[in-house]
Every structure is written in C-alpha cells, then in structure tokens.
VEXBA-731223 format. One record per residue (C-alpha): residue number from 1; residue in three letters; x, y, z. Coordinates in steps of 0.1 Angstrom, whole numbers, plus 5000, padded with zeros to 4 digits. Example, Ala and Ser with C-alpha at 12.3 -4.5 7.8 and 13.67 -1.06 7.14 Angstrom:
<sites>
<site><num>1</num><residu>ala</residu><c1>5123</c1><c2>4955</c2><c3>5078</c3></site>
<site><num>2</num><residu>ser</residu><c1>5137</c1><c2>4989</c2><c3>5071</c3></site>
</sites>
This chain:
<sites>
<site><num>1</num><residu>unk</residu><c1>3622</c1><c2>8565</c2><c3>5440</c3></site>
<site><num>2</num><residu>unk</residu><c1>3649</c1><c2>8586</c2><c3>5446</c3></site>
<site><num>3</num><residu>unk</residu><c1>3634</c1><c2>8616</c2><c3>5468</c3></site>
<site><num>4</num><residu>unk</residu><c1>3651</c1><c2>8616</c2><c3>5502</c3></site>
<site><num>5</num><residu>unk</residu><c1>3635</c1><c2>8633</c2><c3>5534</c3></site>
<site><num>6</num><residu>unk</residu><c1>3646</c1><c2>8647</c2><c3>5566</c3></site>
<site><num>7</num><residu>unk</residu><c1>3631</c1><c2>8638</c2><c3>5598</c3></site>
<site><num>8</num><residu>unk</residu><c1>3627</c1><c2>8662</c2><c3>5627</c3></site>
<site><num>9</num><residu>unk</residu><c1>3636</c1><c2>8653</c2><c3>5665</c3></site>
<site><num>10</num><residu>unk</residu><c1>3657</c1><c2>8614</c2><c3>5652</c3></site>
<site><num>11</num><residu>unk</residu><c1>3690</c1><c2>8613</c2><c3>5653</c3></site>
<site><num>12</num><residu>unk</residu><c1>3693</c1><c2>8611</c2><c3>5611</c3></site>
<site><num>13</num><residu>unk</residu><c1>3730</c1><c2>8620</c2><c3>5615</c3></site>
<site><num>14</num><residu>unk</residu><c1>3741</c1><c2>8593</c2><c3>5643</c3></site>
<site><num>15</num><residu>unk</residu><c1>3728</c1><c2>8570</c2><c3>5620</c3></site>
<site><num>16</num><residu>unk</residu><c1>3743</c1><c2>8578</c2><c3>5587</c3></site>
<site><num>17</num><residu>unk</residu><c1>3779</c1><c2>8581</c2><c3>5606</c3></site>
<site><num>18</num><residu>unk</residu><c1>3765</c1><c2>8542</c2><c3>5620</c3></site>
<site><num>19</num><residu>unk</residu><c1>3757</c1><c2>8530</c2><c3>5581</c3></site>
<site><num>20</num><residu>unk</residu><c1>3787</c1><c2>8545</c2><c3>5565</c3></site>
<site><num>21</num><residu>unk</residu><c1>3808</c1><c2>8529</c2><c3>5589</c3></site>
<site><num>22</num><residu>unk</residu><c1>3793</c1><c2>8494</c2><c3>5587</c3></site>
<site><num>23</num><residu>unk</residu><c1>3797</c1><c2>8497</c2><c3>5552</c3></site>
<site><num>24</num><residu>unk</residu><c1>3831</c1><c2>8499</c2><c3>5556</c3></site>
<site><num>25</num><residu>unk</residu><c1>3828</c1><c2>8466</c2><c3>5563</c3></site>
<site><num>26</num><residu>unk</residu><c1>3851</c1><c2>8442</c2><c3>5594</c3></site>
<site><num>27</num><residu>unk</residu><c1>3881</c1><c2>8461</c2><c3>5589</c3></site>
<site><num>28</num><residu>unk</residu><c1>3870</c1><c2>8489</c2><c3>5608</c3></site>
<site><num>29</num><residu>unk</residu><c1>3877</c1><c2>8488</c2><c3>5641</c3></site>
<site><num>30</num><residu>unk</residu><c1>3849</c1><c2>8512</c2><c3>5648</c3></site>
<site><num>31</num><residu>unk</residu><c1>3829</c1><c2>8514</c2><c3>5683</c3></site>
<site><num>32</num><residu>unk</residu><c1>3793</c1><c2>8522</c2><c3>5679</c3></site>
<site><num>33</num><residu>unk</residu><c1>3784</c1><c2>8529</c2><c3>5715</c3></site>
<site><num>34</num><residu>unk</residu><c1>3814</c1><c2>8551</c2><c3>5734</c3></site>
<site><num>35</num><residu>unk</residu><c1>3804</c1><c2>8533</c2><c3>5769</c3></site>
<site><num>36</num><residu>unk</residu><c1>3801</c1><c2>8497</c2><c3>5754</c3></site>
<site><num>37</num><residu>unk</residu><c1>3812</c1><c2>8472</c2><c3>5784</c3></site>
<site><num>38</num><residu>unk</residu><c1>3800</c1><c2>8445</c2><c3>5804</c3></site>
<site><num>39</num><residu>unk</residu><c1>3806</c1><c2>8407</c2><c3>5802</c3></site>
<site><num>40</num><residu>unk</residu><c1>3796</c1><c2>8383</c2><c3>5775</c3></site>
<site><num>41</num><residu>unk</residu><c1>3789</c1><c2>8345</c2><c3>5785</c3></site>
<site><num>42</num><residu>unk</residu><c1>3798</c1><c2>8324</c2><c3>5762</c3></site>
<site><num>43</num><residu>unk</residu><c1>3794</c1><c2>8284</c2><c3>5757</c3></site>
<site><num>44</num><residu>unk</residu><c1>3787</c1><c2>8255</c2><c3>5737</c3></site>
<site><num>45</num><residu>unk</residu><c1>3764</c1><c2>8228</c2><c3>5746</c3></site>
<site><num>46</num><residu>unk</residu><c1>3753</c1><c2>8196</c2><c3>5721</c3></site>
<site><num>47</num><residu>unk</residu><c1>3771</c1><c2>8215</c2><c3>5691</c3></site>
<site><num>48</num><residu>unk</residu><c1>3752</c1><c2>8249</c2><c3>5697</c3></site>
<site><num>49</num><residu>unk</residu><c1>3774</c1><c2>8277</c2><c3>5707</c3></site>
<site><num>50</num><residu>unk</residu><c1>3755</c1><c2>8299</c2><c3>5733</c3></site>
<site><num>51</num><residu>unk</residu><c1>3764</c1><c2>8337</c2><c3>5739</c3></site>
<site><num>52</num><residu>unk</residu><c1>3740</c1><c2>8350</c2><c3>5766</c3></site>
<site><num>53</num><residu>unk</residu><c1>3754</c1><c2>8389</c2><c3>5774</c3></site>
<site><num>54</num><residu>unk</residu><c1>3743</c1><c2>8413</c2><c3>5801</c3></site>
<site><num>55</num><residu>unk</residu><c1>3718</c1><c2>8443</c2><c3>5810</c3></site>
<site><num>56</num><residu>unk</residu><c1>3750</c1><c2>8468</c2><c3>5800</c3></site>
<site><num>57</num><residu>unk</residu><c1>3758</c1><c2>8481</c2><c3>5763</c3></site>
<site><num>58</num><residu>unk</residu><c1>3778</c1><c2>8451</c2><c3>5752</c3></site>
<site><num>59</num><residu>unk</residu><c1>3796</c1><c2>8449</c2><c3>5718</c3></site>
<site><num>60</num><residu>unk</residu><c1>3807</c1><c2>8414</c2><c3>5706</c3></site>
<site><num>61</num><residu>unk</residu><c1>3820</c1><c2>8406</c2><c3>5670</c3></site>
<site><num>62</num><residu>unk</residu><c1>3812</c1><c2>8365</c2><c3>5662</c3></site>
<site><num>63</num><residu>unk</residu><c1>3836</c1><c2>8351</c2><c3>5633</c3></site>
<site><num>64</num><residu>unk</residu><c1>3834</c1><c2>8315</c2><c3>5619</c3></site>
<site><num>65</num><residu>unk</residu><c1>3868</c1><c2>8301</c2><c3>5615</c3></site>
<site><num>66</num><residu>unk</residu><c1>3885</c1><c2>8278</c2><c3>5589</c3></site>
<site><num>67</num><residu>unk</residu><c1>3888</c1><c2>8253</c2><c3>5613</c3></site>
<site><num>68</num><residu>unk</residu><c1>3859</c1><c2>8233</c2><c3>5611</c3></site>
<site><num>69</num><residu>unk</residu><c1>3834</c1><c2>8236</c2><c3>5642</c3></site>
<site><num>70</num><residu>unk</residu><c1>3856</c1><c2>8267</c2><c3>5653</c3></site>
<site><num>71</num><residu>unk</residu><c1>3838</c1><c2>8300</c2><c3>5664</c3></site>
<site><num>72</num><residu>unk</residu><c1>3857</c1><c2>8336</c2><c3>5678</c3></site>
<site><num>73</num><residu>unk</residu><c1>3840</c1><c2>8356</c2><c3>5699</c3></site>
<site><num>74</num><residu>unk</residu><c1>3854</c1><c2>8389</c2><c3>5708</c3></site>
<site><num>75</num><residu>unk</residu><c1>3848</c1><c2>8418</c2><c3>5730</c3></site>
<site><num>76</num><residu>unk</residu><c1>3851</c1><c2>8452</c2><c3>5721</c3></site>
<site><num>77</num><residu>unk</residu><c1>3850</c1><c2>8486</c2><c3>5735</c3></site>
<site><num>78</num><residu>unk</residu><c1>3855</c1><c2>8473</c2><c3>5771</c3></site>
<site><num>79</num><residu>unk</residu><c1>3833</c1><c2>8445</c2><c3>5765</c3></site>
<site><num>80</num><residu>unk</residu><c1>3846</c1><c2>8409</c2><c3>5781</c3></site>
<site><num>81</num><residu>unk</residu><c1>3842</c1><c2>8375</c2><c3>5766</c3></site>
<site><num>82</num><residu>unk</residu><c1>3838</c1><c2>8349</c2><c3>5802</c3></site>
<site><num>83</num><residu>unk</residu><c1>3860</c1><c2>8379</c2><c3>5816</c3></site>
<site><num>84</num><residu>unk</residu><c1>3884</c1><c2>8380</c2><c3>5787</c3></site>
<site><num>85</num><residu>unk</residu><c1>3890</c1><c2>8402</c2><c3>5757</c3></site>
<site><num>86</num><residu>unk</residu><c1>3878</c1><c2>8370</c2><c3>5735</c3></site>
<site><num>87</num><residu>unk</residu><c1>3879</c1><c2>8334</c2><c3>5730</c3></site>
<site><num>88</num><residu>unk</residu><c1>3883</c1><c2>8306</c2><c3>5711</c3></site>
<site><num>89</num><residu>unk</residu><c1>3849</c1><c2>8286</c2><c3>5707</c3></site>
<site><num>90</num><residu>unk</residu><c1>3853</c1><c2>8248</c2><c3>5697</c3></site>
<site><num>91</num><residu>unk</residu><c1>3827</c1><c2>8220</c2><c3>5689</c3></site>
<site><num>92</num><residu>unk</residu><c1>3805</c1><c2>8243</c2><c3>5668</c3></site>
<site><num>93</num><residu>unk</residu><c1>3784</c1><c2>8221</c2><c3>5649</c3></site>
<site><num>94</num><residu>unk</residu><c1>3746</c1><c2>8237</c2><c3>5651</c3></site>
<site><num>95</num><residu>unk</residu><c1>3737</c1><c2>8266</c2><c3>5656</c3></site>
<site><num>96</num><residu>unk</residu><c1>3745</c1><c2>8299</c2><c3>5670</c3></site>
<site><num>97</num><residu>unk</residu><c1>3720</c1><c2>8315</c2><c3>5696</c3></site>
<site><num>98</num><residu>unk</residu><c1>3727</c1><c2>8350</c2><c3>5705</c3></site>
<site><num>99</num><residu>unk</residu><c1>3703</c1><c2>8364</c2><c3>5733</c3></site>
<site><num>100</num><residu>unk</residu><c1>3721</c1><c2>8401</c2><c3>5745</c3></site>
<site><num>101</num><residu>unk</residu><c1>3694</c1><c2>8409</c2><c3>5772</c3></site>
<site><num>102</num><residu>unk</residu><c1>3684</c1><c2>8443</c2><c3>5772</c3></site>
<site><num>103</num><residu>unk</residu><c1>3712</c1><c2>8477</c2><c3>5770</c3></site>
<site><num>104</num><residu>unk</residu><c1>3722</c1><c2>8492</c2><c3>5741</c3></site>
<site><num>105</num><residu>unk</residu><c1>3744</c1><c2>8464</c2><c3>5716</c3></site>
<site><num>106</num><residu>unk</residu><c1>3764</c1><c2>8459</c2><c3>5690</c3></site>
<site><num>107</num><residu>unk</residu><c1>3766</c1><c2>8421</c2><c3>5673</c3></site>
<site><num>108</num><residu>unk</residu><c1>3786</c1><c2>8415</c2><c3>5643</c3></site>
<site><num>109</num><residu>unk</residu><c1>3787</c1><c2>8379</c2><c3>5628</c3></site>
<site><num>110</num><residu>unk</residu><c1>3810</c1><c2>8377</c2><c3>5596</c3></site>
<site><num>111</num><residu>unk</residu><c1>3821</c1><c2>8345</c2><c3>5579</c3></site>
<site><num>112</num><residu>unk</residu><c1>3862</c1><c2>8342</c2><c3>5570</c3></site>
<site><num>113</num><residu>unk</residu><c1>3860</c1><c2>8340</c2><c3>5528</c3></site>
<site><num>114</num><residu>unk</residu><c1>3864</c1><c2>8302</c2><c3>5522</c3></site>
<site><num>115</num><residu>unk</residu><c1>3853</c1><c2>8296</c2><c3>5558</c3></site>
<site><num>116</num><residu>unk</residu><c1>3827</c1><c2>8264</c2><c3>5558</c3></site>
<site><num>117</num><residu>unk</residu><c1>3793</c1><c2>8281</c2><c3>5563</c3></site>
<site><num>118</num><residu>unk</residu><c1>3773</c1><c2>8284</c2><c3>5599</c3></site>
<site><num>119</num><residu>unk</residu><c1>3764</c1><c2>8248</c2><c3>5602</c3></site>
<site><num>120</num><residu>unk</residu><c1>3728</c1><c2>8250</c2><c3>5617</c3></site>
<site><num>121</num><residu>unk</residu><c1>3703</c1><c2>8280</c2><c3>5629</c3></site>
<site><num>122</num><residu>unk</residu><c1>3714</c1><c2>8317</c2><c3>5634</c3></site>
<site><num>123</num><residu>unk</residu><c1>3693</c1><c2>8334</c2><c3>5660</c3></site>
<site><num>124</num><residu>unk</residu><c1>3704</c1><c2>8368</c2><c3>5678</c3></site>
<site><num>125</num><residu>unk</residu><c1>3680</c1><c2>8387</c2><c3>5697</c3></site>
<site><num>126</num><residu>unk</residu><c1>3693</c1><c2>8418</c2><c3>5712</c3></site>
<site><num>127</num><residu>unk</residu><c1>3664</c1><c2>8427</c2><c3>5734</c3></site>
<site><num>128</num><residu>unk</residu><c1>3651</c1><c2>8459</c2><c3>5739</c3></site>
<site><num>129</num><residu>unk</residu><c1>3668</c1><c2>8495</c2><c3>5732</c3></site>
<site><num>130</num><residu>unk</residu><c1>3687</c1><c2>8507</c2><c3>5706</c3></site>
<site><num>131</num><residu>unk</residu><c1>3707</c1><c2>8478</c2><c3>5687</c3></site>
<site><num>132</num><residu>unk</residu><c1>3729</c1><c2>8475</c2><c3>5659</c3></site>
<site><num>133</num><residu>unk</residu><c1>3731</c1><c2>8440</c2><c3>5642</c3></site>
<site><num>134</num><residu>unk</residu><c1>3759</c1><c2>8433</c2><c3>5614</c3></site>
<site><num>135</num><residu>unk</residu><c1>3760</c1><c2>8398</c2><c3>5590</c3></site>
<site><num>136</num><residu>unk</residu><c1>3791</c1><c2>8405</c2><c3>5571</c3></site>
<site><num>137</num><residu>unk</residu><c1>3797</c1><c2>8379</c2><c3>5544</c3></site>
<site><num>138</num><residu>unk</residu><c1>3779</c1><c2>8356</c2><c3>5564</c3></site>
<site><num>139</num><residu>unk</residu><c1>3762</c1><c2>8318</c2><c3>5549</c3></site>
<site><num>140</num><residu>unk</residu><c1>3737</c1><c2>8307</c2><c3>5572</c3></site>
<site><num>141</num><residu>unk</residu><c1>3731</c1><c2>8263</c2><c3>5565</c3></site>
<site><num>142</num><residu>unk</residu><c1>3698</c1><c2>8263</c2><c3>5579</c3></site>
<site><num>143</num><residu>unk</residu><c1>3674</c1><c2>8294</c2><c3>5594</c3></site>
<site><num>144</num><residu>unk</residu><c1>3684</c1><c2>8326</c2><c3>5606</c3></site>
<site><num>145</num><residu>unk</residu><c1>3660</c1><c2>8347</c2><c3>5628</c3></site>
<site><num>146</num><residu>unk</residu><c1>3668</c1><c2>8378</c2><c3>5638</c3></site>
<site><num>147</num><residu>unk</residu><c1>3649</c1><c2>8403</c2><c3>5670</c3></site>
<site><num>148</num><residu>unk</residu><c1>3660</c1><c2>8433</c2><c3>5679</c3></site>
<site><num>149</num><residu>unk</residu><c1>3631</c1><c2>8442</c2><c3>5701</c3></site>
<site><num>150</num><residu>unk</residu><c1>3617</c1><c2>8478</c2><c3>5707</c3></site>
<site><num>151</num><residu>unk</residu><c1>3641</c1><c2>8508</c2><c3>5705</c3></site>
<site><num>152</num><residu>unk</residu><c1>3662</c1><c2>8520</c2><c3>5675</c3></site>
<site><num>153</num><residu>unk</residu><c1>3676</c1><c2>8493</c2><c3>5657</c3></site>
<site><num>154</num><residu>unk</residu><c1>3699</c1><c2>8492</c2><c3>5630</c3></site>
<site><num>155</num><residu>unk</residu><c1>3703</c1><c2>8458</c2><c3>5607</c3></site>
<site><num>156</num><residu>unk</residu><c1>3728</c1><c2>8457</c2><c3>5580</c3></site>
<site><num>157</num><residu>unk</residu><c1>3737</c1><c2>8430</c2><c3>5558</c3></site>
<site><num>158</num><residu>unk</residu><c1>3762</c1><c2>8431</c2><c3>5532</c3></site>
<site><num>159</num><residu>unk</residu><c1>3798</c1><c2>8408</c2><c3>5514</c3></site>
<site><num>160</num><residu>unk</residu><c1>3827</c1><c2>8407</c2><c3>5523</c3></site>
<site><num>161</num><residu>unk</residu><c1>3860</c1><c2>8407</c2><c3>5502</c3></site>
<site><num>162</num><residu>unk</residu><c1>3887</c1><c2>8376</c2><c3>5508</c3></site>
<site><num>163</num><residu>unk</residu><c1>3923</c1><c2>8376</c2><c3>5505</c3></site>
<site><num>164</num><residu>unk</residu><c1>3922</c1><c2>8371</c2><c3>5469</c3></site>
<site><num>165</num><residu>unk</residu><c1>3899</c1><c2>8403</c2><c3>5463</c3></site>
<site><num>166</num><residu>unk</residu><c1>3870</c1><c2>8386</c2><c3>5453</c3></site>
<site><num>167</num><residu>unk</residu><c1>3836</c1><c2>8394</c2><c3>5467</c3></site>
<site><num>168</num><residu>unk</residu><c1>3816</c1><c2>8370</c2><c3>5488</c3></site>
<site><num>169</num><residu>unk</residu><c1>3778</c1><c2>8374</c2><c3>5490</c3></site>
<site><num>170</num><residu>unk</residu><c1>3761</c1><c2>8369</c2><c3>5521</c3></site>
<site><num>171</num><residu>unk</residu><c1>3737</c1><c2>8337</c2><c3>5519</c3></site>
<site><num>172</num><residu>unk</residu><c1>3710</c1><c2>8326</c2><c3>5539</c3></site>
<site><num>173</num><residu>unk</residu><c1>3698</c1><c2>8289</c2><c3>5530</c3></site>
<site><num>174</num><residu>unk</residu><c1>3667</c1><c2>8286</c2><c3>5549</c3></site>
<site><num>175</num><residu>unk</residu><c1>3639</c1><c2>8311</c2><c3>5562</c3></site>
<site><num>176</num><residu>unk</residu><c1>3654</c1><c2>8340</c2><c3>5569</c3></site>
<site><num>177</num><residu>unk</residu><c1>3632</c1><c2>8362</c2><c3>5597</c3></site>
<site><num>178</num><residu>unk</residu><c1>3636</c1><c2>8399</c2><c3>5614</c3></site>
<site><num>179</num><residu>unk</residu><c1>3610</c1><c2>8412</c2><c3>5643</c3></site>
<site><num>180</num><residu>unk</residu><c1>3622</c1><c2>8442</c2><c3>5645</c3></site>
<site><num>181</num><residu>unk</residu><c1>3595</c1><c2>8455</c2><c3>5673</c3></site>
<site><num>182</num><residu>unk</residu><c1>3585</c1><c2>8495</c2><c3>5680</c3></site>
<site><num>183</num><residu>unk</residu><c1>3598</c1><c2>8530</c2><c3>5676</c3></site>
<site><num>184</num><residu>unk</residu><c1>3624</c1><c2>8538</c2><c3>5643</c3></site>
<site><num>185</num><residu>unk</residu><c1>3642</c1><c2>8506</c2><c3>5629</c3></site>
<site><num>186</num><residu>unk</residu><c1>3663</c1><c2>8507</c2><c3>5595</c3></site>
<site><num>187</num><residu>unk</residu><c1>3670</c1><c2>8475</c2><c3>5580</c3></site>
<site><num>188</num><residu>unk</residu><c1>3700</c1><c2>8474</c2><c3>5550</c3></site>
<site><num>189</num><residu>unk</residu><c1>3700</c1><c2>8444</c2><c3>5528</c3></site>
<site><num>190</num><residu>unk</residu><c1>3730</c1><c2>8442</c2><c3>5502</c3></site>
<site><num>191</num><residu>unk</residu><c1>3745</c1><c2>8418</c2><c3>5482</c3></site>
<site><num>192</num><residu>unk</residu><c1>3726</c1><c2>8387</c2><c3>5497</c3></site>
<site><num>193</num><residu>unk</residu><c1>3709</c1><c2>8357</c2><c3>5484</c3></site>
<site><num>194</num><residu>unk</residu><c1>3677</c1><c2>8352</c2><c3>5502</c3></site>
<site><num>195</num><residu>unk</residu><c1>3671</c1><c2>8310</c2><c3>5491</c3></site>
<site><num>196</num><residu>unk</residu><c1>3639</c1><c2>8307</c2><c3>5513</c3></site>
<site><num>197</num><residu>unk</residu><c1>3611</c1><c2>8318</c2><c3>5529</c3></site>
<site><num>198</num><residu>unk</residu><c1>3616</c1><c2>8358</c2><c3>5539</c3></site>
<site><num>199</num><residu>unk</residu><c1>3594</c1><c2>8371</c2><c3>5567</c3></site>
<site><num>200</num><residu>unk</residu><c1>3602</c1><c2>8406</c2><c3>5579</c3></site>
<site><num>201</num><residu>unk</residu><c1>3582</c1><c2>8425</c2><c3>5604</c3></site>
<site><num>202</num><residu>unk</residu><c1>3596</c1><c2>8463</c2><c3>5612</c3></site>
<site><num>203</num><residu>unk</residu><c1>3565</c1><c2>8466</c2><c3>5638</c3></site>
<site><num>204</num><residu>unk</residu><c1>3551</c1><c2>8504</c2><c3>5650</c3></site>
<site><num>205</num><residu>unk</residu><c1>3571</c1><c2>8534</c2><c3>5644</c3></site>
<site><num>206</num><residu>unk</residu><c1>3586</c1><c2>8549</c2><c3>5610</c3></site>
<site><num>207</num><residu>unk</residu><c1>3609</c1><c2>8526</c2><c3>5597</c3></site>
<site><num>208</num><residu>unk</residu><c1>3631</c1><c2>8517</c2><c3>5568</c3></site>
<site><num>209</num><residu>unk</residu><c1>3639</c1><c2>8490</c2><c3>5545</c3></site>
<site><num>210</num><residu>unk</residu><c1>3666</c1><c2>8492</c2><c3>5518</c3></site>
<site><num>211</num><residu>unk</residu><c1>3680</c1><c2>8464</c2><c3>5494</c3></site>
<site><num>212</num><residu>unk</residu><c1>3704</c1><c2>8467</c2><c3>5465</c3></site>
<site><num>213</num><residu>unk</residu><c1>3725</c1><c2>8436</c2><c3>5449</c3></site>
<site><num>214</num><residu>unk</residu><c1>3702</c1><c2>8415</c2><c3>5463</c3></site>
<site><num>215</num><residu>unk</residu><c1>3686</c1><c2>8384</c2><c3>5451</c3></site>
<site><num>216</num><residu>unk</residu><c1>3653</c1><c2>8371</c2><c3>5469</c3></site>
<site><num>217</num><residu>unk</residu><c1>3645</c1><c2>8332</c2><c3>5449</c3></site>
<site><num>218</num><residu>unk</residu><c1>3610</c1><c2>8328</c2><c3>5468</c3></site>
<site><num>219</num><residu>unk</residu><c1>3593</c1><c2>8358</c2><c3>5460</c3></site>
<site><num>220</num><residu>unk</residu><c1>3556</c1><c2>8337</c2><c3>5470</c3></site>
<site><num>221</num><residu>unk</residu><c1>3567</c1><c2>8336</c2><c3>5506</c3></site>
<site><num>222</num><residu>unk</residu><c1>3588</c1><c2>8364</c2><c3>5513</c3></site>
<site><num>223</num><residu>unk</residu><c1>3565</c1><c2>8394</c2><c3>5527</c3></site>
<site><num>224</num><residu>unk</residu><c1>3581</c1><c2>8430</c2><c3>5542</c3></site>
<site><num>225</num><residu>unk</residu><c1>3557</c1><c2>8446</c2><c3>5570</c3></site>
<site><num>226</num><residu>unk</residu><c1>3564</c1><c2>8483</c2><c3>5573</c3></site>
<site><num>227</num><residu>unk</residu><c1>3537</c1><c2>8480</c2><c3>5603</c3></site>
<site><num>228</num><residu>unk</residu><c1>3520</c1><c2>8510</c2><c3>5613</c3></site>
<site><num>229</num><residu>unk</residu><c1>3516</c1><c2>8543</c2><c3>5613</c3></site>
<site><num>230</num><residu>unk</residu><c1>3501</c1><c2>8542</c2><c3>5580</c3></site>
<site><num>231</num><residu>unk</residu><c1>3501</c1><c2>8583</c2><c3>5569</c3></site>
<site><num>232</num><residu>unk</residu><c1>3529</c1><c2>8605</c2><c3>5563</c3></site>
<site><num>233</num><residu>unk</residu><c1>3560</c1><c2>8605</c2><c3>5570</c3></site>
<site><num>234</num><residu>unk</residu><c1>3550</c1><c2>8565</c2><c3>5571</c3></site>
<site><num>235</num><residu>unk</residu><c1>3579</c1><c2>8541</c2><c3>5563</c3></site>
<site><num>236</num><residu>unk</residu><c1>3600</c1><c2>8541</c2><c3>5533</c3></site>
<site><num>237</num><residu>unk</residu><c1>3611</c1><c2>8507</c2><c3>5511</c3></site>
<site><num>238</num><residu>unk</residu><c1>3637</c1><c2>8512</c2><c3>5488</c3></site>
<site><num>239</num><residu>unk</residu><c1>3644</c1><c2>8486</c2><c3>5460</c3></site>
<site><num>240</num><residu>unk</residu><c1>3660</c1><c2>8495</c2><c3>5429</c3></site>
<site><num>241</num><residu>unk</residu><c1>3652</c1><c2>8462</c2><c3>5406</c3></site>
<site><num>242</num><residu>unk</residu><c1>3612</c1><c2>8460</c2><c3>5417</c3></site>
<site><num>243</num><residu>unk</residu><c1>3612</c1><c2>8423</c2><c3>5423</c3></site>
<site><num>244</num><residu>unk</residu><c1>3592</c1><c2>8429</c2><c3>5450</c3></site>
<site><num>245</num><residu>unk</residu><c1>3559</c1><c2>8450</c2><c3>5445</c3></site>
<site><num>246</num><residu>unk</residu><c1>3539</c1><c2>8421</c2><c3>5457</c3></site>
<site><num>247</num><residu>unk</residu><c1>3559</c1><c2>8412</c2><c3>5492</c3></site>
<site><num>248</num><residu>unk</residu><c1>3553</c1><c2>8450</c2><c3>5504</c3></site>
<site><num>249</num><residu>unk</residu><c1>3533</c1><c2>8461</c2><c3>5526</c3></site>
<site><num>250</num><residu>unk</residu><c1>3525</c1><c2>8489</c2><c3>5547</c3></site>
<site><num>251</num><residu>unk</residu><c1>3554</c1><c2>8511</c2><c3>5535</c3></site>
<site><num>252</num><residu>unk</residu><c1>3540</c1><c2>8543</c2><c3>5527</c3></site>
<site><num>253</num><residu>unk</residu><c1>3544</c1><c2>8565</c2><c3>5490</c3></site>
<site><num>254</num><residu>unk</residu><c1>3565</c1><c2>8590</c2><c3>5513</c3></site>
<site><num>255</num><residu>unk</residu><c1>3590</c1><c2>8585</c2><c3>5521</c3></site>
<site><num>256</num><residu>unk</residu><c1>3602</c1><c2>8568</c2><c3>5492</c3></site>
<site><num>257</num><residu>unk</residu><c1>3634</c1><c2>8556</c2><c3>5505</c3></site>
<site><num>258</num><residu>unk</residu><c1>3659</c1><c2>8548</c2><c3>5533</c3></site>
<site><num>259</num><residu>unk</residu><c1>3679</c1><c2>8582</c2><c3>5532</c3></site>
<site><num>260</num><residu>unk</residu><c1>3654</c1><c2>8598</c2><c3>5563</c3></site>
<site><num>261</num><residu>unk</residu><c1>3667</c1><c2>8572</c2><c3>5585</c3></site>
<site><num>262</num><residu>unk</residu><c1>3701</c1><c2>8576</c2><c3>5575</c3></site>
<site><num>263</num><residu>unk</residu><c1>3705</c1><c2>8545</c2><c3>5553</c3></site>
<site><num>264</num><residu>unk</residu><c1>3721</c1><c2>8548</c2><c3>5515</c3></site>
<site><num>265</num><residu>unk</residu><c1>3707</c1><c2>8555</c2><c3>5486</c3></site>
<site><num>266</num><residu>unk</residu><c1>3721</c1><c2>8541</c2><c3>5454</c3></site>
</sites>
C-alpha cells in the first residue's frame, strides 16, 4: 500500500503545494487561487446562517466563535463579505448552508478549540469547477453534506491545536455525506471521528481517497464510491488500519494510494 504513481497531463504538483499547505493548518494565511475575488452574501434567517457567493473565484474562511450562536465570515484574497473584508454573524443556532455558485473556491470552516460545536446541519456546495473545501477542527451537532460538483476538487479534513497545545479532532455527529461529481477529486480524511452514517461518492474521473487517525464507528453504513473508470490508472484508496475493506468500492489495485493526486502518504 505504499507504491505511489505519477499522472501525466494533471496538475500533481499544484496539488501537493494545495495539501501541504492545508496541512499547515488555519495559521496559514495562504491563498489558493491568485485571482480570488468577488462578493460573499451573507445572512441568517430562523437560526440558519446563509452564505450564498457569486459566479467569480471566491475565498471565504467560516469560524464558529466562543460566543454562543456567534459565526465569522471572512473574505480573503480580494474576496468581500456583504461588501466588507468580513463580518460578525449573530443568532447562529441551526445550521450553516454554504451554496458558492459556480467559479473556482476556497471554503474553510474551522471550529475555535473549546468553541460550542456547529449547532445544527453543515451543508456547502461549491458548484461546479475546481474547489477546495477545508473542515479544520470542526464538530458538526447534526449532518454535514458536502458537494463540490464537477471539476477538480480538493476536500481536506483534519484537528486543530488550541491555545493550550492540545489537539482537537474533528467530529461529525450525524451522517456525514460528499458528492464529489466528475473529472479528478482528492478527498483527505485525518484525525476525524465519523459517529454515523458515511456516504461518499467521488463520481467519474480518477480520484482519491486518503484517511489516517481516523475513526469511522458505523462501519455497516458507511460506503466509499471511487465511481468509474474502472481499469488502470483507476482510483486509489489509502487507509493504513483496514477498517474498511468492506465500505470500498470501485477503487482500483493501482493506484494504491493518494500520492498520484498529490495527497500524503504516511
């Protein structure tokens, strides 16, 4: 399981400098698209907080607060907030619903260590093109669905460490789901606890799947669809305790891991 192979004609390099830098983790002030701009709406309604972007390359960062029911949304890389750089969000109580409507994004939700968890649902759905999706030491109360439409897609899931150095897991409480639609999709999964139903569809194209530190309590209903092609170079699951023979399918003998797509191999 630990053969790594190159891809011709992808951009294997773009995304290992994308991973390495999410790994770094929300101390990085790091811009993944150069042109990143447009305007962010964002509101809340009957306890939901709504963020509804635009057709351009927007880049938002989402952050639940200490203060209970309070949300930050910020813009970066040119990106505005309702025309600002960011903005306080107040009256969270549900969910979160993230719909960034086509263009080339970048959404990272991250929890503050200590912070009370996202109340309700977390749904972002980035549309089509090429997306990258961060949960950063995120705990999700209810369901979290994820859809990054068709293009290139990058989501990566990982802790965080709080003030006092220790390392918080990201936690995901209910059924926790990823359409990842067509072409070359790479999905990172570390240091999570998966309580629920998992239901991950990477759709056509060759795509990716890695998980390490990762605990997944409902093996009977969690299933990872590689989707097609089914032949070499296929798609490539990497798993280093093998929990999880029995929820795979359709990823292919070869490749045998995430490292063709750029993603880590431990």
């Amino acid at each position: 399981m630990n053969g790594a192979r190159s891809k011709p004609n992808y951009g294997a390099a773009v995304r290992l400098v994308a991973v390495l830098a999410c790994g770094l983790g929300p101390s990085m002030a790091w811009s993944p698209w150069a042109q990143a701009a447009g305007n962010v709406q964002a509101s809340v309604a009957n306890g939901d907080l709504i963020i509804s972007g635009d057709s351009r390359n927007n880049n938002i960062i989402v952050i639940q607060e200490f203060a209970a029911g309070q949300v930050r949304v910020i813009g970066r890389a040119g990106t505005t907030v309702n025309g600002e750089r960011g903005i306080f969000a107040e009256g969270v109580t549900n969910d979160i619903d993230i719909a960034m409507r086509g263009g080339d994004d970048f959404v990272r939700v991250e929890v503050i260590p200590g912070a009370n968890p996202i109340p309700g649902d977390l749904r972002i759905n980035t549309g089509r093109q090429d997306d990258v999706v961060e949960l950063l030491g995120v705990t999700v109360s209810a369901e979290t669905q994820i859809n990054t439409g068709s293009g290139n897609d990058i989501i990566f899931i990982d802790g965080v460490f709080s003030h006092t150095e220790a390392f918080v897991r990201s936690d995901f409480t209910g059924r926790f789901a990823v359409e990842a639609g067509d072409e070359e999709d790479l999905l990172e999964m570390n240091h999570a606890t998966f309580r629920g139903e998992v239901d991950v569809n990477l759709g056509n194209g060759i795509d990716a799947a890695c998980s390490h530190a990762s605990e997944f309590q409902d093996l009977d209903n969690t299933s990872f669809d590689g989707g097609a092609p089914h032949a070499f170079p296929g798609d490539g699951f990497y798993e280093l305790v093998i929990d999880l023979a029995d929820a795979i399918v359709d990823f292919e003998e070869f490749p045998d891991d995430c490292a063709f797509l750029g993603g880590r191999v431990f």
